[in-house]
C-alpha positions as CSV (number, residue, x, y, z in Angstrom):
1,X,-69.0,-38.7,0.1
2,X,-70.4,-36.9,3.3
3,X,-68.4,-35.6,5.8
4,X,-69.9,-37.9,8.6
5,X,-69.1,-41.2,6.1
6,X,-65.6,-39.9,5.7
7,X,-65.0,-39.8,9.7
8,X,-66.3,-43.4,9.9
9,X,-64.3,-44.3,6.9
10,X,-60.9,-42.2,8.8
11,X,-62.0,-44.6,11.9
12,X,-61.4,-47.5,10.4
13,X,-58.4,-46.7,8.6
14,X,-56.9,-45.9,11.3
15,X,-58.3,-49.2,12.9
16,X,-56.9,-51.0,10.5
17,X,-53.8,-48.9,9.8
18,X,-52.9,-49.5,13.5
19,X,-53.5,-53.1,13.6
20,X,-51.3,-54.0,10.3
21,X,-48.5,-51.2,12.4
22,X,-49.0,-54.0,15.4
23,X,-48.7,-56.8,13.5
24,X,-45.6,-55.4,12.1
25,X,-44.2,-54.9,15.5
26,X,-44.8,-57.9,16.6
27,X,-43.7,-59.6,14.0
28,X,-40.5,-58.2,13.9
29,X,-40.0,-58.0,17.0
30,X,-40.8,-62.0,18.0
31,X,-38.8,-63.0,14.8
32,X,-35.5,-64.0,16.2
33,X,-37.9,-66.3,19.1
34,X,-40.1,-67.7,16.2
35,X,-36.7,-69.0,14.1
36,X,-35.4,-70.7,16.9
37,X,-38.5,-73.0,17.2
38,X,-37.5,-75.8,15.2
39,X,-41.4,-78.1,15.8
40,X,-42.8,-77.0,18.2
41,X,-46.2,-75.6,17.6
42,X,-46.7,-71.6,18.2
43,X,-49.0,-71.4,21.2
44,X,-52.2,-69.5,19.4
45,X,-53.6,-67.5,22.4
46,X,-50.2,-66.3,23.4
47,X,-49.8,-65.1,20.1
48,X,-53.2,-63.2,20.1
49,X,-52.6,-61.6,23.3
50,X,-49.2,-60.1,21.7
51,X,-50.7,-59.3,18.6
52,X,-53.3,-57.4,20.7
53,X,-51.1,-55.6,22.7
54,X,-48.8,-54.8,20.1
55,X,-52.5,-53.2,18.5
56,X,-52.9,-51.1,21.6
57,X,-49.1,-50.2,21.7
58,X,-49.1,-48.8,18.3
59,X,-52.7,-47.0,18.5
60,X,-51.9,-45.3,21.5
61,X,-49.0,-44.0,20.7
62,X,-49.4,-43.1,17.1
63,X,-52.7,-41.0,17.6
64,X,-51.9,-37.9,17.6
65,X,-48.5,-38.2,15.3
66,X,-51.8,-39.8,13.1
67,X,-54.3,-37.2,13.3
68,X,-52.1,-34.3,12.5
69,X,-51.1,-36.3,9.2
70,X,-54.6,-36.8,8.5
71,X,-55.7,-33.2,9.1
72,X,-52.7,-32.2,6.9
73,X,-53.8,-34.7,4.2
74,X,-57.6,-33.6,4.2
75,X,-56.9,-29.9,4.6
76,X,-54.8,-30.3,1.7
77,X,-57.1,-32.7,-0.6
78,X,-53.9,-34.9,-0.4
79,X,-54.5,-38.6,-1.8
80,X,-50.9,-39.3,-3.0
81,X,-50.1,-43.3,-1.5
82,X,-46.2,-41.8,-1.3
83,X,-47.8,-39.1,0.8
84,X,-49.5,-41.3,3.1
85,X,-46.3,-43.6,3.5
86,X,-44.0,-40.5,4.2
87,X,-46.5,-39.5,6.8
88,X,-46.7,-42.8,8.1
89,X,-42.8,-43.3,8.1
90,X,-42.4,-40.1,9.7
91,X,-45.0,-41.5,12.7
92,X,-43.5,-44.5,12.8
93,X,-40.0,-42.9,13.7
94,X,-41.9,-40.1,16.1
95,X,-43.0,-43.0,17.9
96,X,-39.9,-44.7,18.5
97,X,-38.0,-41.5,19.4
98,X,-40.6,-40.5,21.8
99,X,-39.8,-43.4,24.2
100,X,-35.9,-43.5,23.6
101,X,-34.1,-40.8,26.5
102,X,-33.2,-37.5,25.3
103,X,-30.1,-36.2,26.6
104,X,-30.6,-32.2,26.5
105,X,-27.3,-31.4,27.1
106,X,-25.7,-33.1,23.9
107,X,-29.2,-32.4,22.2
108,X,-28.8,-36.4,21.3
109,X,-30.9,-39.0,22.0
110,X,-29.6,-42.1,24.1
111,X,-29.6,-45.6,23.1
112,X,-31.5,-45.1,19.8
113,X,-31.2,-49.0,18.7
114,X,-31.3,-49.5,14.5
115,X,-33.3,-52.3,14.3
116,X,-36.1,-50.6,16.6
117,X,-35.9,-47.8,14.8
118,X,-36.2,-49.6,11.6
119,X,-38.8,-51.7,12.5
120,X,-40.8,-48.9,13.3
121,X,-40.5,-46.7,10.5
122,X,-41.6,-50.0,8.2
123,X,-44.4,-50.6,10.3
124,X,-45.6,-46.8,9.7
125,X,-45.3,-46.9,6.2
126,X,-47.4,-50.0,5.9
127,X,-50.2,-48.6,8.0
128,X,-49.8,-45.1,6.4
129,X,-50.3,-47.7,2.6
130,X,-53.0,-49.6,4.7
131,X,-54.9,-45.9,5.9
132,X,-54.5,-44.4,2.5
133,X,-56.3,-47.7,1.1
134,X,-59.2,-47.4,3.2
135,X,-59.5,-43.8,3.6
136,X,-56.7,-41.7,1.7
137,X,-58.0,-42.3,-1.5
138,X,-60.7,-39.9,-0.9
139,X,-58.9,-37.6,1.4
140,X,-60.8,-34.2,0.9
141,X,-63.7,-35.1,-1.6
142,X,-66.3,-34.5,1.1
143,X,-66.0,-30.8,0.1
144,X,-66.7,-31.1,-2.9
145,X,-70.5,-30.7,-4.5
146,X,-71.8,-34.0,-5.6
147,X,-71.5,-34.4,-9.2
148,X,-75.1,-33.8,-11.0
149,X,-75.9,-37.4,-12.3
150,X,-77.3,-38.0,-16.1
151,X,-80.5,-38.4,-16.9
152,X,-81.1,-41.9,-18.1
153,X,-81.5,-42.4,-21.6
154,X,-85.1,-44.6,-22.5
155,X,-84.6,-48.2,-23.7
156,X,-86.3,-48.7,-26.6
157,X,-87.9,-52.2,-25.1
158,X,-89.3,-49.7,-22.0
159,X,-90.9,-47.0,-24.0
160,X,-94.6,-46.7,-24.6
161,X,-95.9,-47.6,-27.8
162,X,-97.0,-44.3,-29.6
163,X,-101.0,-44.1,-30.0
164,X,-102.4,-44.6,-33.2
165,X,-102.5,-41.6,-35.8
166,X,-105.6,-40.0,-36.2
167,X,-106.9,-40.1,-39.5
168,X,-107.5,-36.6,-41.7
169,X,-110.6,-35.1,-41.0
170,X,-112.9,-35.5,-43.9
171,X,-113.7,-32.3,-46.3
């Protein structure tokens, strides 16, 4: 694969990884509102504008926490899915501890809540799973030489029929 395919390819994984992160989010998040509805029906464009922001929440924030996994994993030639799920695990909880407060004098962090944190870790390790689909399973193959191909063997049907032999020359 060329290097320009693979960036295209690392774009949309991480298109798609953030928007099954989002989902995720949202998801989990809206849960305890969505089992309370007993019949009535889910209002369709508010749930697309959550979904969307939920997209942007989780894209913006795990960018960089993303690329340096993804650097790591191509420098590396990494295309392990455990790899990519760790990673995405590990971004998932950057992301949440980035917007919780930081007390510096106990060196702990205030009001971490489990679920949150929960919540986000799983929705890192599906779109780490969802990235490694789309663009970890070839995570460092742009540097390598393209294979030489075979040469096709002739079909038999394809060939040329042979001219006729010659006969001896006369004495």
């Amino acid at each position: 694969m060329s290097l320009i395919g693979h960036l295209f390819a690392i774009a949309f994984g991480f298109l798609f990884a953030s928007l099954a992160a989002g989902i995720i989010v949202v998801g989990a998040m809206l849960f305890p509102e969505l089992s309370a509805v007993t019949d009535a029906p889910l209002d369709q464009d508010t749930l697309n504008i959550v979904l969307g922001f939920g997209f942007i929440f989780v894209s913006g924030f795990a960018l960089v926490p993303a690329l340096i996994v993804v650097l790591v994993t191509e420098a590396f030639s990494i295309r392990s899915a455990l790899a990519y799920a760790i990673g995405g695990g590990l971004v998932g909880v950057g992301c949440y501890l980035g917007l919780v407060p930081f007390d510096p004098g106990t060196l702990r962090f205030d009001g971490i809540v489990r679920r949150h944190l929960e919540i986000m870790t799983g929705a890192g390790i599906v779109g780490g799973l969802v990235y490694w689909l789309i663009a970890g399973r070839n995570a460092g193959l742009w540097r390598d030489p393209p294979r030489p191909r075979a040469p096709l063997a002739a079909h038999p049907a394809r060939s040329q029929p042979s001219p006729p032999a010659a006969p001896p020359p006369a004495a």
